[in-house]
ZADO-1210 file (C-alpha; in nm, 4 decimals, padded with zeros to 6 digits):
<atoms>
<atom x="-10.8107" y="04.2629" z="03.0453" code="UNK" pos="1"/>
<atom x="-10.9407" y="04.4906" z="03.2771" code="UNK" pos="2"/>
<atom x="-10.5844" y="04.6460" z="03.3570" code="UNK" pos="3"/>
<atom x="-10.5726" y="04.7234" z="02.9732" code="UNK" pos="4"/>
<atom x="-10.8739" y="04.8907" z="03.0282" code="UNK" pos="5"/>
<atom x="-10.7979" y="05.0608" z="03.3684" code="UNK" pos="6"/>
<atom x="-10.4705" y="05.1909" z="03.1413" code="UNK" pos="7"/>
<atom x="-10.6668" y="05.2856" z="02.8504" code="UNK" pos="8"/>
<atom x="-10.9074" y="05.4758" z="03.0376" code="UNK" pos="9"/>
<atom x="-10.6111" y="05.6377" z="03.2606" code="UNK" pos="10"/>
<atom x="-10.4408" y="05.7663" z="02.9323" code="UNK" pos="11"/>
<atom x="-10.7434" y="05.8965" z="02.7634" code="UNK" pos="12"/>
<atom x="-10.8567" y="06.0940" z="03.0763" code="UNK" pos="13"/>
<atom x="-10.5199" y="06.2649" z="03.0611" code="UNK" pos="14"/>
<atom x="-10.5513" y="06.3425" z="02.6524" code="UNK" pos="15"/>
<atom x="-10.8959" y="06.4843" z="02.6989" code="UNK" pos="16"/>
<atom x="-10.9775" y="06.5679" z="03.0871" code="UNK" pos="17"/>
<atom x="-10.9551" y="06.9772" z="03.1587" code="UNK" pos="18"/>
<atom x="-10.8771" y="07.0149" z="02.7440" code="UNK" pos="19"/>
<atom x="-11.0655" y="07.1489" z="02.4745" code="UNK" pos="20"/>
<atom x="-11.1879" y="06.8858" z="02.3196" code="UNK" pos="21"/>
<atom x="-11.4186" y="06.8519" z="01.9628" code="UNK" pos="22"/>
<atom x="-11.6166" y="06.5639" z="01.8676" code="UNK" pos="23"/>
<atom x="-11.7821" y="06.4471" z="01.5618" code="UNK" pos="24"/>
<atom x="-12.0895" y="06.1813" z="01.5875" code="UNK" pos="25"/>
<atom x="-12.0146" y="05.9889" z="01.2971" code="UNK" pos="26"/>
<atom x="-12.3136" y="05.6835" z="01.4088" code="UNK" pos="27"/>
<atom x="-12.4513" y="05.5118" z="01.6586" code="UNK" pos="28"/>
<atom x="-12.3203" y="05.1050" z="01.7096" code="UNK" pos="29"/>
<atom x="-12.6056" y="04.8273" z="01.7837" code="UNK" pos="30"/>
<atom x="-12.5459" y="04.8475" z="02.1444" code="UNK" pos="31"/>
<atom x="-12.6341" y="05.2268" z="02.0913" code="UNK" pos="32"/>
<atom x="-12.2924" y="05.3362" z="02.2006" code="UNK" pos="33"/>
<atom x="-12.2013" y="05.6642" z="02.0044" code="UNK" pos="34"/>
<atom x="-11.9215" y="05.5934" z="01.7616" code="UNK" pos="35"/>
<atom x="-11.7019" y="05.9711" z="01.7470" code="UNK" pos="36"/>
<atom x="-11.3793" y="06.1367" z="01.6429" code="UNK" pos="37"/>
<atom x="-11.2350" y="06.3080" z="01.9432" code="UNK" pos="38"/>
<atom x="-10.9740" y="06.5710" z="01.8607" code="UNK" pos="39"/>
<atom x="-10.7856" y="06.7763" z="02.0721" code="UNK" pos="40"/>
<atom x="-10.7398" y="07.1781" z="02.1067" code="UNK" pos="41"/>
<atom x="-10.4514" y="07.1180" z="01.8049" code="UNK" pos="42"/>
<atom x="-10.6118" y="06.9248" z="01.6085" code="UNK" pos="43"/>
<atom x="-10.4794" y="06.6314" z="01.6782" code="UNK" pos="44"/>
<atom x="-10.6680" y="06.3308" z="01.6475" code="UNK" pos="45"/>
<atom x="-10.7626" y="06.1363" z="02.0188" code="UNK" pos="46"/>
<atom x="-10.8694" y="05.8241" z="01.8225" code="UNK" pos="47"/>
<atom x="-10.5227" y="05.7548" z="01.6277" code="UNK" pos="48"/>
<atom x="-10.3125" y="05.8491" z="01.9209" code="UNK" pos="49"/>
<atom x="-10.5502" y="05.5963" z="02.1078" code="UNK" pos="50"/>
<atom x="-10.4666" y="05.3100" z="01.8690" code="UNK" pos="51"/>
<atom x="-10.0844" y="05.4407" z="01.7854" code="UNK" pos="52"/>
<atom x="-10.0175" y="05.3194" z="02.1926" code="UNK" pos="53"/>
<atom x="-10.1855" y="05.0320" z="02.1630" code="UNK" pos="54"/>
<atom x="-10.4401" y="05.1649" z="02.4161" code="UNK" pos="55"/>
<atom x="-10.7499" y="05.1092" z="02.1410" code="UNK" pos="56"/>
<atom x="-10.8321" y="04.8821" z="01.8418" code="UNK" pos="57"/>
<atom x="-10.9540" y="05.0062" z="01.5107" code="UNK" pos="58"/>
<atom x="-11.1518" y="04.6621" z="01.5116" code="UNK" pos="59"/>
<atom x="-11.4612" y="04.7535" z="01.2848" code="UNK" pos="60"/>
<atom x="-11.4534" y="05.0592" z="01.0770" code="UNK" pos="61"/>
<atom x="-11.4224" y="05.0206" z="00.6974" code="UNK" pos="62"/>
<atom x="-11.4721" y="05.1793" z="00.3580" code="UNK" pos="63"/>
<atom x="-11.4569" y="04.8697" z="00.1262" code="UNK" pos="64"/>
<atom x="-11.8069" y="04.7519" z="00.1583" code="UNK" pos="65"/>
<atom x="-12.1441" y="04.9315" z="00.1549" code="UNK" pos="66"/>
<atom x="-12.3287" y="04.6804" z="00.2626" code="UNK" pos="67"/>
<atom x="-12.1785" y="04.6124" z="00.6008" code="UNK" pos="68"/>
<atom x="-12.2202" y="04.7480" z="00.9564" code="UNK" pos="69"/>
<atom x="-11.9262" y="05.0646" z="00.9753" code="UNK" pos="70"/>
<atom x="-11.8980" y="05.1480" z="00.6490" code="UNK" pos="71"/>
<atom x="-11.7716" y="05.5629" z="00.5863" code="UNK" pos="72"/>
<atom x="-11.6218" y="05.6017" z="00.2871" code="UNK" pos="73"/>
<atom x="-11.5463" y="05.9683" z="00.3964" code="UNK" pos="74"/>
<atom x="-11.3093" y="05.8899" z="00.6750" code="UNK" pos="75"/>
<atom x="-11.1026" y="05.6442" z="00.4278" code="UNK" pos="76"/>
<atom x="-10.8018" y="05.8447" z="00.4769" code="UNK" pos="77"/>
<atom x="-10.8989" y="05.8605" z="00.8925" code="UNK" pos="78"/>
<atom x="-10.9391" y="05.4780" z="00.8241" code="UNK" pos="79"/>
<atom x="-10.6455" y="05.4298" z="00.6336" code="UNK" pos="80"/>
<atom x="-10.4530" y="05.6132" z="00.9250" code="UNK" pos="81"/>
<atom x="-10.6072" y="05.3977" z="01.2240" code="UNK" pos="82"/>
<atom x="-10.5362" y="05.0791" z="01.0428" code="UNK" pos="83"/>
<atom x="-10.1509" y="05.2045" z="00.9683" code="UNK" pos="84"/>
<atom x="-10.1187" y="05.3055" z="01.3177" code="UNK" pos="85"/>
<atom x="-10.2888" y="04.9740" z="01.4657" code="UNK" pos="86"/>
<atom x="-10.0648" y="04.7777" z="01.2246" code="UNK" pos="87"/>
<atom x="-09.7492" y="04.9692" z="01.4087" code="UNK" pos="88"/>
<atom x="-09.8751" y="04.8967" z="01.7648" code="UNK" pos="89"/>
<atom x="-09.9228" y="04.5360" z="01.6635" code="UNK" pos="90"/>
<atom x="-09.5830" y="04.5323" z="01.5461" code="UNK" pos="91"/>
<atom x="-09.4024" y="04.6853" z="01.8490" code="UNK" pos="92"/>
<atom x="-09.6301" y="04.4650" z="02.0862" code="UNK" pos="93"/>
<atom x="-09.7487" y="04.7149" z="02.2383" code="UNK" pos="94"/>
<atom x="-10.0027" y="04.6881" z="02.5375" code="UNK" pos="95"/>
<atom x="-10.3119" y="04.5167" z="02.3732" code="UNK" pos="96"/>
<atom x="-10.1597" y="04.3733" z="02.1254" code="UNK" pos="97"/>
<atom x="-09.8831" y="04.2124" z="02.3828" code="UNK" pos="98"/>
<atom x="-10.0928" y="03.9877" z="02.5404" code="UNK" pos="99"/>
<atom x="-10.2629" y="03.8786" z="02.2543" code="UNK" pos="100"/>
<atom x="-10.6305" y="04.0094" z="02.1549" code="UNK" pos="101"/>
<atom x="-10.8294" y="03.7189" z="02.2055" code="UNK" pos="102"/>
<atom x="-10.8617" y="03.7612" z="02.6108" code="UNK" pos="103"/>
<atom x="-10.9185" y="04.1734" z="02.5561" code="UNK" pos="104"/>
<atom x="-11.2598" y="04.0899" z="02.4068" code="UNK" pos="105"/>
<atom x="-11.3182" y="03.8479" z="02.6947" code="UNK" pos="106"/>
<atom x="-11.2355" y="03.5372" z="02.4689" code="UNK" pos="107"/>
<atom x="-11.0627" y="03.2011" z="02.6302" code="UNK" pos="108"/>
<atom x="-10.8694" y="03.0220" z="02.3845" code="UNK" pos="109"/>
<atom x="-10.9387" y="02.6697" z="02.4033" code="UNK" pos="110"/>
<atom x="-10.5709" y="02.5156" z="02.4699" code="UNK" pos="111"/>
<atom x="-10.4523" y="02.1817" z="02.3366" code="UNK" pos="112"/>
</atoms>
């Protein structure tokens, strides 16, 4: 896991280091980490090309249900886009998803 995240980190400092950037503070997640939308000096959108590589998970955001954690109904077609995009990376095995997902969030499967 933490060469995923030594990658991730690697990638998104070249996307956004010495750049323009713009953010948008959508909310703040229980651990009080700011949840944004990062785009770049042409508009293009930090968070999808995050997730497109595999390099990020769209693992919480929804627009289904009001009445849990992470729900904007305004970003449905942002949403929408992320989950597309994550659904692509999954696909093509892509970094995160090519070791599996379990051991990125620090879980051990229990083997039989």
């Amino acid at each position: 896991m933490k060469f995923h995240g030594l990658r991730a980190k690697k990638i998104l400092q070249d996307l956004i280091l010495d750049r323009w950037i713009s953010f948008e503070i959508v909310n703040t997640d229980p651990y009080h980490r700011l949840v944004a939308i990062i785009s770049n000096e042409n508009g293009e959108n930090i968070n999808l090309k995050m997730v497109e590589g595999g390099f990020a998970i769209n693992r919480y955001s929804q627009y289904e249900n009001q009445k849990k954690n992470y729900y904007y109904p305004e970003y449905r077609d942002l949403i929408n886009a992320l989950r597309n995009a994550q659904e692509k990376a999954k696909n093509k095995n892509l970094l995160l998803w090519r070791d599996g997902i379990l051991p990125v969030y620090g879980i051990n499967p229990v083997l039989k």
